[in-house]
DRENTI-521171 format. One record per residue (C-alpha): residue in one letter; x, y, z. Coordinates in steps of 0.2 Angstrom, whole numbers, always signed. Layout:
REM DRENTI-521171
+------+-------+-------+-------+
: type :    px :    py :    pz :
+------+-------+-------+-------+
:    A :     X :     Y :     Z :
...
+------+-------+-------+-------+
***
This chain:
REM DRENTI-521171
+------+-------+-------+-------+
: type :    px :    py :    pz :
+------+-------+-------+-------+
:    X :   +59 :    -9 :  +138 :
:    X :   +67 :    +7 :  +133 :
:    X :   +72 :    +8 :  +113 :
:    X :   +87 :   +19 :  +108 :
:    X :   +89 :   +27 :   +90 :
:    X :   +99 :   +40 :   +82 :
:    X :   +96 :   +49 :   +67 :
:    X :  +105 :   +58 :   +55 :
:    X :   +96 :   +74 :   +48 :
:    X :  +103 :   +85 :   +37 :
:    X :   +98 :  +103 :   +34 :
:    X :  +107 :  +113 :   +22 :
:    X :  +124 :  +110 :   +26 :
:    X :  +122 :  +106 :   +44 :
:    X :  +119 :   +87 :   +49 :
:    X :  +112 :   +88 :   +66 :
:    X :  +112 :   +69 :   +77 :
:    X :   +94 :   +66 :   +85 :
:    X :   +96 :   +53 :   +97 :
:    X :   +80 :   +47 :  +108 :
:    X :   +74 :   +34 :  +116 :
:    X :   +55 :   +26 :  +115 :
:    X :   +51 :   +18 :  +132 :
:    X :   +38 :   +10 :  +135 :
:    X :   +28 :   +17 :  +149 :
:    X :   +16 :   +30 :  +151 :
:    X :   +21 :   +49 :  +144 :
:    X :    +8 :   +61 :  +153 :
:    X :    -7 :   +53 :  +148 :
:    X :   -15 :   +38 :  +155 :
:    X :   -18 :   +23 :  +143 :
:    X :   -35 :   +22 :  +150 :
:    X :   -37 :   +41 :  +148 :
:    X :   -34 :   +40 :  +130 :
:    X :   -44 :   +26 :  +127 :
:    X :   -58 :   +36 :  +135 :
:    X :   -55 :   +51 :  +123 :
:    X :   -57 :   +37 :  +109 :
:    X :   -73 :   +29 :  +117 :
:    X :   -80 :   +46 :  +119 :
:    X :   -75 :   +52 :  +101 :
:    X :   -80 :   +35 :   +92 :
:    X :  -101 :   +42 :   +89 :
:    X :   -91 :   +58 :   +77 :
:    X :   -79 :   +43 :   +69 :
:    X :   -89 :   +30 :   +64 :
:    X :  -103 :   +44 :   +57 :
:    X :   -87 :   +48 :   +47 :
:    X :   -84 :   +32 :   +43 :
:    X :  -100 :   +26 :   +36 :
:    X :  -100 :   +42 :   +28 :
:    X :   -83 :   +39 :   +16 :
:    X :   -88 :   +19 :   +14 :
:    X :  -106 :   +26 :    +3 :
:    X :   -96 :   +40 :    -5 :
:    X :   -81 :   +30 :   -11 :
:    X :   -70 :   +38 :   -25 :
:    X :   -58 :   +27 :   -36 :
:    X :   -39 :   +31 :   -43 :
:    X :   -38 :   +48 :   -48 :
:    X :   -56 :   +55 :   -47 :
:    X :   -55 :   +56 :   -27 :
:    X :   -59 :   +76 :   -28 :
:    X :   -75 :   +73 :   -14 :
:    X :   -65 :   +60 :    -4 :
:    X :   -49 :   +74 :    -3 :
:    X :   -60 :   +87 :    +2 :
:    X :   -68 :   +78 :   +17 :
:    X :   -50 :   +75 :   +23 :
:    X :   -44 :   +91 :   +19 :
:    X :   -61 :   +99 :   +28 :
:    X :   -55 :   +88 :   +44 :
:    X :   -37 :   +94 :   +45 :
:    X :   -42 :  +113 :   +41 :
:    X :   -53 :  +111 :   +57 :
:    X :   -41 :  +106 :   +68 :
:    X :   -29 :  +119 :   +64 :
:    X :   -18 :  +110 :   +50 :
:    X :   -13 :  +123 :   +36 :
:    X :   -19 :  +111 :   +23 :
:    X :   -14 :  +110 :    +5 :
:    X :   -24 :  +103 :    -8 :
:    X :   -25 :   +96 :   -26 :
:    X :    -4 :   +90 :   -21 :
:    X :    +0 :   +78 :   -31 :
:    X :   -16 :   +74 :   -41 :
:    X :   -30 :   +75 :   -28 :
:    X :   -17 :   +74 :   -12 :
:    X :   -20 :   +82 :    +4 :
:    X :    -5 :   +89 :   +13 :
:    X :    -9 :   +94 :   +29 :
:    X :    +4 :  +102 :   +44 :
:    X :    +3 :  +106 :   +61 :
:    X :   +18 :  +115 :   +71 :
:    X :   +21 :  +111 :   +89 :
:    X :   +37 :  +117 :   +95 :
:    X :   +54 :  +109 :   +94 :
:    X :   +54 :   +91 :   +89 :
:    X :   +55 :   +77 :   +77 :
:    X :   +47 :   +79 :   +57 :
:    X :   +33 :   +62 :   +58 :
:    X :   +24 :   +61 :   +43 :
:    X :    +6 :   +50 :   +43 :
:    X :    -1 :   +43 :   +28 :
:    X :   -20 :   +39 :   +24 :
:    X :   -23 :   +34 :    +5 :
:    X :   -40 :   +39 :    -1 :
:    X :   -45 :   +29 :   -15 :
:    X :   -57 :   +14 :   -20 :
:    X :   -60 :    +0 :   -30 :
:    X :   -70 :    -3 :   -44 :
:    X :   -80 :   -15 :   -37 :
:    X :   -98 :   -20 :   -34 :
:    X :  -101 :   -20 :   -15 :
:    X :  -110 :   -37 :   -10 :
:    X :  -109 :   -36 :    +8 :
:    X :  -126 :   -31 :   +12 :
:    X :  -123 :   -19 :   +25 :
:    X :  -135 :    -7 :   +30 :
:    X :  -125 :    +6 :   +24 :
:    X :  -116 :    -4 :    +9 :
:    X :  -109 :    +5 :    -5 :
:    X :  -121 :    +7 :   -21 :
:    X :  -109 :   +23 :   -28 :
:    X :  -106 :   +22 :   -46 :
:    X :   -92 :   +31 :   -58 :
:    X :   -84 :   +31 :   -75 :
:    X :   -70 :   +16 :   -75 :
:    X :   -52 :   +22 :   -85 :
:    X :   -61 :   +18 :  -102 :
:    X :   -75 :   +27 :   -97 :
:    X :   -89 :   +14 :   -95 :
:    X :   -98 :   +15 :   -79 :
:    X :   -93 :    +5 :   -64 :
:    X :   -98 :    +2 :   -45 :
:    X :   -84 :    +9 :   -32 :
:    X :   -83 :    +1 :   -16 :
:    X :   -69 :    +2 :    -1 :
:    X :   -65 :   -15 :    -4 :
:    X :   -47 :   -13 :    +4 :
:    X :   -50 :    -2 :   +17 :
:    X :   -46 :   +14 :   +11 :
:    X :   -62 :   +22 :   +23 :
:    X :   -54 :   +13 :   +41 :
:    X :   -39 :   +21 :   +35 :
:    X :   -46 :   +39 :   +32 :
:    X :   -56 :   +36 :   +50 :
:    X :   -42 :   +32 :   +58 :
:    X :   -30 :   +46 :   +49 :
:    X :   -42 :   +56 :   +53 :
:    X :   -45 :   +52 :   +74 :
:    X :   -27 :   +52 :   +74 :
:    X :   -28 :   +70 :   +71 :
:    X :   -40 :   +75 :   +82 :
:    X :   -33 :   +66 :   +97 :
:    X :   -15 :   +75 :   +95 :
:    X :   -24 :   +89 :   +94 :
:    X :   -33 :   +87 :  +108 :
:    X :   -17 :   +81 :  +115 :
:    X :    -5 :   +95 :  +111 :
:    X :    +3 :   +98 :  +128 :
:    X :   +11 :   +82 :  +129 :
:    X :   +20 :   +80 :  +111 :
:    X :   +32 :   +93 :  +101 :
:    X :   +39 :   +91 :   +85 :
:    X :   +31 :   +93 :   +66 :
:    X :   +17 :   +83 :   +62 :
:    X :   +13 :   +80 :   +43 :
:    X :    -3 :   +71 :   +39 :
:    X :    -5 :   +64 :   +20 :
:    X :   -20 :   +61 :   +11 :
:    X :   -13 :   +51 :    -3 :
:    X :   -23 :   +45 :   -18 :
:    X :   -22 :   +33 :   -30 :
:    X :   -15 :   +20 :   -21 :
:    X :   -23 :    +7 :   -30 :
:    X :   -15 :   +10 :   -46 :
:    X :    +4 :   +14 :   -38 :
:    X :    +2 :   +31 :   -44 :
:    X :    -1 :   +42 :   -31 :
:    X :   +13 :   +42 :   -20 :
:    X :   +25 :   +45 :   -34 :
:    X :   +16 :   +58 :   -41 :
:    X :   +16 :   +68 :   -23 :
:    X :   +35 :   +64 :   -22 :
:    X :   +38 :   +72 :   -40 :
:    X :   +27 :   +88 :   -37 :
:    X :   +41 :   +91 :   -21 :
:    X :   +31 :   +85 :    -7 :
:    X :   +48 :   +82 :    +5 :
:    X :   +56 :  +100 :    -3 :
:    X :   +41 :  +111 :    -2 :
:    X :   +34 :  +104 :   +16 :
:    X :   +45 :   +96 :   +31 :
:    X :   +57 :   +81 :   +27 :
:    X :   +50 :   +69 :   +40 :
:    X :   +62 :   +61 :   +50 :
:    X :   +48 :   +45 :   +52 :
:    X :   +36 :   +40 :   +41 :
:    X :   +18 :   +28 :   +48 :
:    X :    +5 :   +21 :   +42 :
:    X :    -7 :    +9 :   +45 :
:    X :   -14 :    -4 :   +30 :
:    X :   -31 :   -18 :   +36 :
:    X :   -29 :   -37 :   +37 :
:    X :   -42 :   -44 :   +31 :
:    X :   -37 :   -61 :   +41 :
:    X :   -31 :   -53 :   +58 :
:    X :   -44 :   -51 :   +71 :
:    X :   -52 :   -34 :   +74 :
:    X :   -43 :   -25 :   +92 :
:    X :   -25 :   -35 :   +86 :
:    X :   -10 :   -28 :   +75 :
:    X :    +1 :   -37 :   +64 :
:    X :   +18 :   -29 :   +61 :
:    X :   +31 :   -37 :   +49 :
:    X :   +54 :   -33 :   +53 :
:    X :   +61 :   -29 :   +35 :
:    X :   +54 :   -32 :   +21 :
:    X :   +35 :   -31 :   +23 :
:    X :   +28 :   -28 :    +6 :
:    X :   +37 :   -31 :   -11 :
:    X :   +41 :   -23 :   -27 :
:    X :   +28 :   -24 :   -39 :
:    X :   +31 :   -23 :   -60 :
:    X :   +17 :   -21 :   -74 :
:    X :   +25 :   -29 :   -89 :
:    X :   +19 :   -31 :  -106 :
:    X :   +24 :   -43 :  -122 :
:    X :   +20 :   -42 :  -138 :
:    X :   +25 :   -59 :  -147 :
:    X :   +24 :   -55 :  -167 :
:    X :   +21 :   -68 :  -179 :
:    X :   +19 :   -71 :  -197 :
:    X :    +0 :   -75 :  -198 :
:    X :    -7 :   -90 :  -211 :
:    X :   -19 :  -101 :  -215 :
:    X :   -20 :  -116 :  -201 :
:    X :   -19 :  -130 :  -214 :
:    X :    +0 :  -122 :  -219 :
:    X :    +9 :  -119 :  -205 :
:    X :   +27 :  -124 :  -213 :
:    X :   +21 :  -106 :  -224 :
:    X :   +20 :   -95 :  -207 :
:    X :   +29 :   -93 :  -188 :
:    X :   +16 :   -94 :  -176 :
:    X :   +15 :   -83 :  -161 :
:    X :    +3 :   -92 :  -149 :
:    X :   +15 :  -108 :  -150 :
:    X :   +30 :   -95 :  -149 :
:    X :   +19 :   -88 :  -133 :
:    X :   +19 :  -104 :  -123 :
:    X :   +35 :  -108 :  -124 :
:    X :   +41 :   -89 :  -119 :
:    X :   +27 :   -93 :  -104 :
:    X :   +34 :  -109 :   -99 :
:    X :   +55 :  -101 :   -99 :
:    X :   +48 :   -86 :   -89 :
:    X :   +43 :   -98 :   -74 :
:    X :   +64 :  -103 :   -74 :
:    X :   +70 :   -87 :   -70 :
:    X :   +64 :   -88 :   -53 :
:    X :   +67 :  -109 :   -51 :
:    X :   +85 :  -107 :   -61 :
:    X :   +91 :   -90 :   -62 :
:    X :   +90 :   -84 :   -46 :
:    X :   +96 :   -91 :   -27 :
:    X :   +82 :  -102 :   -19 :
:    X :   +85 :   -87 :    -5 :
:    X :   +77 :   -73 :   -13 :
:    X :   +59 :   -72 :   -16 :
:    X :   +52 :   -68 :   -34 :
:    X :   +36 :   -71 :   -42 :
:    X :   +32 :   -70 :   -61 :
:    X :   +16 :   -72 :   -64 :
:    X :    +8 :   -71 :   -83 :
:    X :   -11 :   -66 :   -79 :
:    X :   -16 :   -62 :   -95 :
:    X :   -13 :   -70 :  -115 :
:    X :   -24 :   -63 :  -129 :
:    X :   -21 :   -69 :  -147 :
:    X :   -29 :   -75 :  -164 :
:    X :   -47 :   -72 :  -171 :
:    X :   -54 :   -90 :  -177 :
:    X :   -50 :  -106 :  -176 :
:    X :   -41 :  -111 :  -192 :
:    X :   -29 :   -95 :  -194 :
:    X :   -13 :   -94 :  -189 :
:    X :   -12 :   -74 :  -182 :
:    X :    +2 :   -65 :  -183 :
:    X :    +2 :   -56 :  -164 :
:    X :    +0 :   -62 :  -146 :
:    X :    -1 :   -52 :  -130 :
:    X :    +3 :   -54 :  -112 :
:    X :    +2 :   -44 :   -96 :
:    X :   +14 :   -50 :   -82 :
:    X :   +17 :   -46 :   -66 :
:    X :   +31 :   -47 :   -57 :
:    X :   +36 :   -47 :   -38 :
:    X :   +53 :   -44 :   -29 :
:    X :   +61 :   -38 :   -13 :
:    X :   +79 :   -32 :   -17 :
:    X :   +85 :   -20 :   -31 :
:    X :   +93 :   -33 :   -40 :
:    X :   +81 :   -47 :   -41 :
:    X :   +69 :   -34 :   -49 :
:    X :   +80 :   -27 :   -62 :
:    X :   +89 :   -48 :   -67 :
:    X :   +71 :   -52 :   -70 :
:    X :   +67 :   -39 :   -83 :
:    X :   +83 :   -43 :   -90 :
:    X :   +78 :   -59 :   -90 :
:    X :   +63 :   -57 :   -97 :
:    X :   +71 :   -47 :  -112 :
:    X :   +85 :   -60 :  -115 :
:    X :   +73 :   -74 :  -116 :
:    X :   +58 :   -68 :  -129 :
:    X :   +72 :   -62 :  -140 :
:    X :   +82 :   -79 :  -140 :
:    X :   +67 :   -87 :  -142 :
:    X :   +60 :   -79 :  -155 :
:    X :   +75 :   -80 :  -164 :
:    X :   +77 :  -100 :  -164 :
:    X :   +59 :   -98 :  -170 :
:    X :   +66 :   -90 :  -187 :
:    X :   +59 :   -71 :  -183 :
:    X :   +68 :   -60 :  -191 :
:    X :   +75 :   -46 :  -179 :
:    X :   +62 :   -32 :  -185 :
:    X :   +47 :   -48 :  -178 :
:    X :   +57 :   -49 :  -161 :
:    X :   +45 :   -48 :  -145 :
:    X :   +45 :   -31 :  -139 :
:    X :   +43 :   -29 :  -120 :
:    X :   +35 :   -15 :  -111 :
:    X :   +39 :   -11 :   -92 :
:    X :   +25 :    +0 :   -87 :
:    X :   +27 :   +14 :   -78 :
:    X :   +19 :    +8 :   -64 :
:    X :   +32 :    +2 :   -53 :
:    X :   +29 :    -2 :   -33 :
:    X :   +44 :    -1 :   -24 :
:    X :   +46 :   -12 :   -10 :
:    X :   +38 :    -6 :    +8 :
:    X :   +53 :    -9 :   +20 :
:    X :   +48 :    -7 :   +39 :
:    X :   +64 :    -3 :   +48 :
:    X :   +68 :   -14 :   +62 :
:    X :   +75 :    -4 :   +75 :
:    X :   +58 :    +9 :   +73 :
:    X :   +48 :    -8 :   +71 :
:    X :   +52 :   -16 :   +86 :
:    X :   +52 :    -1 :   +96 :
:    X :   +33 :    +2 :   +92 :
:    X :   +29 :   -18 :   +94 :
:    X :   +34 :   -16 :  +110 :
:    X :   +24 :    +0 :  +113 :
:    X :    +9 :    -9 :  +105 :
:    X :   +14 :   -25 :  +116 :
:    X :   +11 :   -13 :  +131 :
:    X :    -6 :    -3 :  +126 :
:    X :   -14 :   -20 :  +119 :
:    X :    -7 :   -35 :  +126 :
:    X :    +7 :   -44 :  +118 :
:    X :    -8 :   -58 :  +114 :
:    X :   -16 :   -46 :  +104 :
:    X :    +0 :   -40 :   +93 :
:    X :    +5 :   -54 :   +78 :
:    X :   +22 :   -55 :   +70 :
:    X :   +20 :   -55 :   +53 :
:    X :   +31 :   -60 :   +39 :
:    X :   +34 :   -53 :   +23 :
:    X :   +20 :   -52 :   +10 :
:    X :   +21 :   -50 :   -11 :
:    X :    +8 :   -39 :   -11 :
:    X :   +12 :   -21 :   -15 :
:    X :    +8 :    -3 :    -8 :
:    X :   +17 :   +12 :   -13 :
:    X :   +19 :   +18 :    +4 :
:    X :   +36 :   +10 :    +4 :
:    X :   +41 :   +25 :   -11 :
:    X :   +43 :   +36 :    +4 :
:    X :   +56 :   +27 :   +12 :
:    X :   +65 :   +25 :    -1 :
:    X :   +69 :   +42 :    -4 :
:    X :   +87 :   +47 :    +0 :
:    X :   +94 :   +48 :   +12 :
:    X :   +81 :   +34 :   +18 :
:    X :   +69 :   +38 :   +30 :
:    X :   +65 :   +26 :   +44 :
:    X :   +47 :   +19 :   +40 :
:    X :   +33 :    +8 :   +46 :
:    X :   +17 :    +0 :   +39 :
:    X :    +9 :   -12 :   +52 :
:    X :    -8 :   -22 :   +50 :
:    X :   -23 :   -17 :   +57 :
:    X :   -35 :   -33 :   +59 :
:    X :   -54 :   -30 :   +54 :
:    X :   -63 :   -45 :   +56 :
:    X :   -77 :   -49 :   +68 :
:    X :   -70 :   -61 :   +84 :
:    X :   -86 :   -73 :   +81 :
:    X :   -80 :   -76 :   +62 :
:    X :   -62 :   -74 :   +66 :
:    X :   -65 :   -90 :   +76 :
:    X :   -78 :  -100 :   +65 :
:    X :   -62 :   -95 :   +54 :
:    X :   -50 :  -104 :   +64 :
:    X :   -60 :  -120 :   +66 :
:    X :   -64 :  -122 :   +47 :
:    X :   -81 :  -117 :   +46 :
:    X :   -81 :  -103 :   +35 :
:    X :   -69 :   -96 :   +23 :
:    X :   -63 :   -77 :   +28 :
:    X :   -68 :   -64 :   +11 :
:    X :   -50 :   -57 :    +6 :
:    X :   -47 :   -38 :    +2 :
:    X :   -52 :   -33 :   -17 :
:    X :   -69 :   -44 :   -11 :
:    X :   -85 :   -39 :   -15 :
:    X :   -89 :   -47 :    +4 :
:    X :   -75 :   -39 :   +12 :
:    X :   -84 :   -30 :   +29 :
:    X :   -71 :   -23 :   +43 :
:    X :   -78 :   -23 :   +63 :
:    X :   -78 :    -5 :   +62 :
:    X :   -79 :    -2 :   +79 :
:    X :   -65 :   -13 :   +88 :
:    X :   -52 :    -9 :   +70 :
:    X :   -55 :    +8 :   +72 :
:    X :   -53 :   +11 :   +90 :
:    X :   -37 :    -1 :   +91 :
:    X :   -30 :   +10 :   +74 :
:    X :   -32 :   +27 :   +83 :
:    X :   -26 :   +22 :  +100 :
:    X :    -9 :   +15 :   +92 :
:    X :    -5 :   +27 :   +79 :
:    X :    -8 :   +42 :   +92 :
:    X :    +4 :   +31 :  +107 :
:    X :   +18 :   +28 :   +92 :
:    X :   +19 :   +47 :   +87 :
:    X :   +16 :   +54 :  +105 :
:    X :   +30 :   +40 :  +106 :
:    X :   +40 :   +48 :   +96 :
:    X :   +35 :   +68 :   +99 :
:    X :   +39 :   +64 :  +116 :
:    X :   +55 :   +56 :  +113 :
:    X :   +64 :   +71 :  +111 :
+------+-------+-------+-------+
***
């Protein structure tokens, strides 16, 4: 299967047209000579891997994590920046002419209490945003993603007379928190350093099975909003209601309008989901308080369904608290967080290209079509960046073929990402992750 693309890139006041094809055969290097380089390498990657899983690091305090990363590009001959973007790690390696393919790893963990009870099972411990001390654990698979990143690098390296072009490899942090791509982005990380002409990444399935790959056309991931309401009152004694206006009845009738945006508001064809996951209000039983909070989350794929449900929101807490007699200075104020995900958009043509490459190094058994997901991942921010840059984020599955099976049959329930329980194959995941992201930018390297 051969797959053409052209590209646009622009440089300065030239736009120069990069046409190449992906074809799906061997470029130089046997498939069974690369997996051999991997086999051989895996004793150095899973020593790093075990290594990053007990020494996890949540959002914004990665500083040991991002010098690991940065230690394992300056080795191979990266000219590595650091601190980029909070605690970033920008690392670049020139090989002759070619395409500008940026690979992102995200560094961060979660504040979570590891239950897995692995021998090497995280017992790590820092200081939570309010500074109480919490556990951290690599509950979403932040530590495959660095070994991977990481074995990536090597094997290009190892690999450089077969691929030229710019390769740009990312250590992003903050993930968790939609933070760290944005702030990257801001600092001037596609003006200071190569604009890439392809963006990858890869992101763990906690349902596929370890050695497959999941990719989704489009739309993979979506747009992801933190929202707060403030619903005012006038607070009272609980035998005299008909003396106050009470927010906590005011709340669940806002709650139960919300769920119509999506049902009435918008076409049974675009996806949207507005969840309330948080209410706190009043203080005792019999009075009446004068303020109720919320945190919503909402989720969209297109531009417009995100910003017609915040408009939404606002047009509906204000009317209603108006037919509940608040006067305008009592109306509900709404707070969209800036915290925005923007959706993570997998470009089809560069997609299909590499399912078929994957098809070809795995067996197309062994590569899932996925669909879309409301999850979020600010991987898609740098796509989005203008001009777009073709990107792709595919799924890497993790878990063990023996429970991937008792799975399928019903006899155990799967732990999801964000559990305490969730445990990757670390062997057949990180293997399979290294020997595609290497093929897909040797892929494209070669290309040109």
């Amino acid at each position: 299967m051969k797959y053409q693309f052209s590209k646009f890139v622009q440089s300065g006041l030239k736009v120069i047209i990069v046409s190449f094809s992906i074809i799906c055969a061997p470029w130089g290097i046997a498939d069974e000579s690369l997996t051999a380089q991997i086999e051989a390498d895996y004793g150095y990657l899973d020593k790093l891997y075990k290594d990053l899983h007990q020494t996890p690091e949540i959002s914004f305090q990665e500083k040991n994590t991002a010098k690991k990363i940065a230690g394992q590009l300056s080795s191979l001959g990266f000219d590595v920046t650091t601190d980029y973007g909070g605690h970033g790690v920008v690392g670049i390696l020139k090989n002759g002419n070619g395409p500008t393919v940026m690979v992102r790893t995200d560094l961060d963990a979660l504040p979570i209490h590891e239950q897995t009870g692995l021998p090497y099972a995280s017992k790590a411990k820092q200081k939570d945003r309010d500074g109480n001390e919490t556990y951290a654990m690599h509950a979403c698979g932040h530590d495959i993603h660095m070994t991977v990143f990481t074995g990536t690098a090597r094997r290009l390296v190892a690999n450089k007379n077969l691929w030229s072009g710019t390769l740009i490899m990312i250590g992003q942090p903050a993930e968790e928190r939609s933070g760290g791509a944005k702030a990257m982005l801001k600092q001037g990380l596609f003006t200071e350093f190569p604009r890439p002409d392809f963006n990858l990444a890869i992101h763990v399935s906690a349902d596929l099975k370890a050695g497959t790959i999941g990719a989704a056309s489009g739309y993979a991931m979506a747009n992801v909003d933190s929202v707060d309401i403030i619903v005012k009152g006038q607070s009272g004694h609980g035998a005299y209601p008909q003396n106050t206006n009470d927010p906590i009845m005011l709340s669940a009738q806002i709650i139960q309008s919300l769920q119509t945006i999506v049902s009435r508001e918008l076409s049974p064809l675009e996806p949207a989901v507005v969840t309330v996951g948080s209410i706190h209000g009043g203080s005792q039983h019999n009075i009446i308080s004068n303020q109720v909070k919320m945190q919503l989350t909402l989720r969209s794929y297109s531009t417009e369904v995100r910003n017609h449900t915040i408009k939404a929101i606002k047009r509906m807490t204000a009317n209603l608290a108006r037919a509940a007699g608040l006067p305008e200075a009592l109306l509900p104020e709404v707070v969209v967080l800036d915290e925005y995900t923007p959706a993570a958009y997998n470009e089809p043509k560069l997609t299909a290209g590499m399912v078929s490459l994957f098809e070809q190094l795995i067996g197309s058994e062994n590569v899932i079509e996925l669909g879309p997901e409301m999850v979020g991942e600010d991987f898609g921010r740098y796509g989005q960046v203008e001009p777009k840059i073709p990107s792709l984020m595919y799924r890497l599955g993790t878990v063990n073929a023996e429970d991937f099976e008792r799975s399928k049959a019903g006899k155990i329930r799967l732990p999801t990402l964000h559990s305490a329980d969730f445990a990757p194959d670390p062997k057949p995941t990180i293997v399979t992750g290294v020997n595609s992201m290497t093929s897909a930018v040797m892929k494209i390297m070669k290309a040109n």
